[in-house]
N, C-alpha and C positions, 0 to 999 in steps of 0.2 A: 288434245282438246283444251288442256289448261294452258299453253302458251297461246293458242288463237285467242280467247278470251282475257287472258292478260291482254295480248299485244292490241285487240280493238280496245281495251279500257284506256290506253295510254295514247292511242291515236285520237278516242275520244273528248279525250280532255283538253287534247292539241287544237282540234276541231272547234272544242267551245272557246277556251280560249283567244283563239283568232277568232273566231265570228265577235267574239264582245270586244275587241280591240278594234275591228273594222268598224262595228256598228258603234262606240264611243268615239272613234277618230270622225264618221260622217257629222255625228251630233257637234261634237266640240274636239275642231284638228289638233290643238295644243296638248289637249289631257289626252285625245287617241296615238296622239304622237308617245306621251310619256307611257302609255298604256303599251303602245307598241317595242318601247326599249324592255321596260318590265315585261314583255312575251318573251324577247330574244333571251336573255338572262336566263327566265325559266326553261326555257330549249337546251342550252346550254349545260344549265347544270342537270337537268333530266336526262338529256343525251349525252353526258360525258363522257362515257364510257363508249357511246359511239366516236364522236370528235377524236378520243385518244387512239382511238382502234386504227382511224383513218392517218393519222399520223404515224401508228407506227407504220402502219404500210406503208407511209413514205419512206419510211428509213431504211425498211427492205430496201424500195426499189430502186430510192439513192444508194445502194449503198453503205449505209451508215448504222452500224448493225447496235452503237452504243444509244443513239436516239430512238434506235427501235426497241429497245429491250427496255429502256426509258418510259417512252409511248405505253406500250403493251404492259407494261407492268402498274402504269396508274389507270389505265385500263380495266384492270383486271383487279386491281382493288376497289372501284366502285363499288357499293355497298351490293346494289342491284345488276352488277355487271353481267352479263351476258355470256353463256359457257366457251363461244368462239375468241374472247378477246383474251382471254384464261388460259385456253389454246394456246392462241398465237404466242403468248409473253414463253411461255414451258417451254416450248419448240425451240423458239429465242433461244433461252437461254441454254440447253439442252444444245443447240446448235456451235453457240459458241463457246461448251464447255465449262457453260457453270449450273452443272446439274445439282451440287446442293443448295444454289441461292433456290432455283426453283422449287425445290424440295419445300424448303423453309418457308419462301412467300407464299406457298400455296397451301400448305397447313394451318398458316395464321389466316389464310382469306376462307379455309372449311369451317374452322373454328368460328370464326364472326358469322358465317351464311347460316351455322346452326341454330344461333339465335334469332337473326332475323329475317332470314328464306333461306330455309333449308332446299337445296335441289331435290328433282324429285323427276320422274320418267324419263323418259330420253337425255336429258342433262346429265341428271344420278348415272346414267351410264358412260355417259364422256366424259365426265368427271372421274369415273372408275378406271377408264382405257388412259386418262391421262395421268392417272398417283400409278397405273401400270408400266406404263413407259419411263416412269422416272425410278421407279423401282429395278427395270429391266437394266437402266444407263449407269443405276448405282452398283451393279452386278449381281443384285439378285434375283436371278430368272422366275427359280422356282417362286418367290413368292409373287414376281410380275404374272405368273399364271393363274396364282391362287385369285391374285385379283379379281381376274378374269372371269374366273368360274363363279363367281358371284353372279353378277348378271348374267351369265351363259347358261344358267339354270333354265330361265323367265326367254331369254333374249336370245334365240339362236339367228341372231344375224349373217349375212355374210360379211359384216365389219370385224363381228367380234369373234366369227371362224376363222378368218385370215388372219387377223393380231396375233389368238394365240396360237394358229400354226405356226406363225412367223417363230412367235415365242419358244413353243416346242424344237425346234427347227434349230435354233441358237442353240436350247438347250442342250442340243447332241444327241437324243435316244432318236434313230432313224427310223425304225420299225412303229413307233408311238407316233410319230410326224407324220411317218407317210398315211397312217391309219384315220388318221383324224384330217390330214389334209383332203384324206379320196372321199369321205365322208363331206368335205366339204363341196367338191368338187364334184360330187352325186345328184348335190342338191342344188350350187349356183356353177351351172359348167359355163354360164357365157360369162361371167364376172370375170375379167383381167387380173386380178389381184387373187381370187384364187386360184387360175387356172396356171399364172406365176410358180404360187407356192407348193403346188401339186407338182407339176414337171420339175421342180427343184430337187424334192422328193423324191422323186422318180429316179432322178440323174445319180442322188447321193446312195441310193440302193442300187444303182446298178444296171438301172432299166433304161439306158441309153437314148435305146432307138423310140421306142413311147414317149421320155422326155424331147425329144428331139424333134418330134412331129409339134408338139405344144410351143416348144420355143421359137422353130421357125414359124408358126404363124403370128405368136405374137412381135418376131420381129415385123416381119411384111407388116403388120397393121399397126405398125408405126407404137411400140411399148415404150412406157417411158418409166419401165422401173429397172434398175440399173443390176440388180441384183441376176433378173430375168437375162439381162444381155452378156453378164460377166459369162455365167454358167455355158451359155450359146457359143459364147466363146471358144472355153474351153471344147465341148464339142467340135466346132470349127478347126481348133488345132488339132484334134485327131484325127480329122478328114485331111488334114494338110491345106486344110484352106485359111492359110497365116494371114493375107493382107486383109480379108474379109475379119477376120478375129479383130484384128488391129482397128477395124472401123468401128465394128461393135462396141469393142470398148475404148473406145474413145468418145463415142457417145454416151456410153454407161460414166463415164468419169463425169461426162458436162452434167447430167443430171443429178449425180450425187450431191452438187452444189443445195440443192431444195429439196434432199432425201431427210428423214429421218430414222426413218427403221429398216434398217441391211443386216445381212444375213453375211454379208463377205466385209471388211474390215475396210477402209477407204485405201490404205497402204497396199494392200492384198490386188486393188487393181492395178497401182501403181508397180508392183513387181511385178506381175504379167504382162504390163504392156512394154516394160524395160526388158524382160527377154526376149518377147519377139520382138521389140525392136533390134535389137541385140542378135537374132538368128538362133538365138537358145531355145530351142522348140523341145527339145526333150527335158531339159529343166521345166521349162512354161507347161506342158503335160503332166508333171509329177505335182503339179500347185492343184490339189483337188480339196476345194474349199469345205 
């Protein structure tokens, strides 16, 4: 409720301001004219943090991941910046392996927002899954959980049931993962992401053939979390079905490019798909992640 109401107050003022520019330029072109530069300027700096957002996406898409991280990072220190652009810079740079710049920048941008907009609903909680994820990158799981369970109180999402299955799941206790993943899967079984991290779960206790009915549908409908298709994999090379493995992941590799949160290591695919390429199928079987 309180971002609709912010978001018409900021449209509203867009709105008056252009009508008093239109209705000045008809009266007298000259002053509506300067009146009209003086509108674009205040767009500008009001929307900065959009403008920057949109550029970093450029640098995604060129390729050019130092102007992205650039973009996204003056983005995301707009005073009033927007939680997605905050996202995007973390990711960035998390991405490319500088997960304590992003530590750092984003502690000094909570610091400043405290004083002068503090987050609060839905933000305060992607704000929380994001100082998580930077916590989980810096290696400490358990407290990327703790995080978690903050909002997890209030917030039983299926965002923030999957995160921290995922999280759990990293962290190695099987029997905790599978228990809170089926729990999640009770409640959102048609959500992809946790029907993923359930059948993962599944696979790592033992329960094959239940994981296995899960994975193959999410391959057929076309999944595009890589983690999902590593595991299907493996299965597949127990059935002996090696060149279908090889497809699988080989698709799982091309997605890992725009993953962030995996459960299998980026290396870990790459040695699986070097043994079956290689014919080493009973090495490639003993890789159970």
């Amino acid at each position: 409720m309180g971002k609709k109401i912010e978001l018409k107050k900021y449209l509203t003022l867009d709105y008056i301001f252009a009508a008093i520019c239109i209705i000045v330029f008809v009266i007298e072109p000259i002053l509506g004219g300067m009146f009209m530069w003086g509108y674009w300027i205040y767009l500008m700096v009001a929307h900065r943090d959009f403008l920057c957002g949109f550029m970093g996406n450029l640098g995604v898409s060129n390729n050019h991941p130092n102007k992205a991280v650039s973009w996204y990072k003056t983005a995301a220190k707009v005073t009033n910046s927007k939680v997605k652009y905050i996202r995007s810079y973390v990711y960035c740079e998390i991405k490319y392996g500088y997960v304590e710049d992003a530590d750092r920048v984003l502690n000094k941008i909570l610091k400043r927002r405290e004083k002068y907009k503090p987050f609060n609903g839905q933000d305060l909680v992607d704000i929380q899954m994001i100082k998580s994820l930077i916590e989980w990158k810096k290696g400490d799981v358990t407290k990327a959980i703790e995080i978690l369970e903050v909002p997890f109180e209030k917030d039983k999402s299926n965002t923030l049931y999957t995160t921290i299955a995922y999280m759990k799941t990293i962290k190695g206790d099987i029997a905790e993962s599978l228990e809170f993943s089926k729990e999640a899967y009770d409640k959102f079984e048609e959500d992809i992401l946790v029907k993923s991290i359930y059948a993962i779960n599944l696979y790592k206790n033992g329960q094959k053939e239940d994981a296995g009915a899960i994975f193959e549908a999410l391959a057929k409908g076309l999944s595009n979390i890589p983690d999902t298709l590593y595991f299907y994999s493996l299965l597949l090379i127990e059935r002996g079905e090696n060149e279908e493995a090889i497809v699988m992941l080989k698709k799982a590799m091309r997605l890992l490019k725009t993953t962030i949160i995996t459960i299998v290591e980026p290396e870990d695919y790459v040695e699986l798909l070097k043994k079956l390429e290689n014919q080493e199928v009973q090495e490639a079987i003993q890789l159970q992640a």
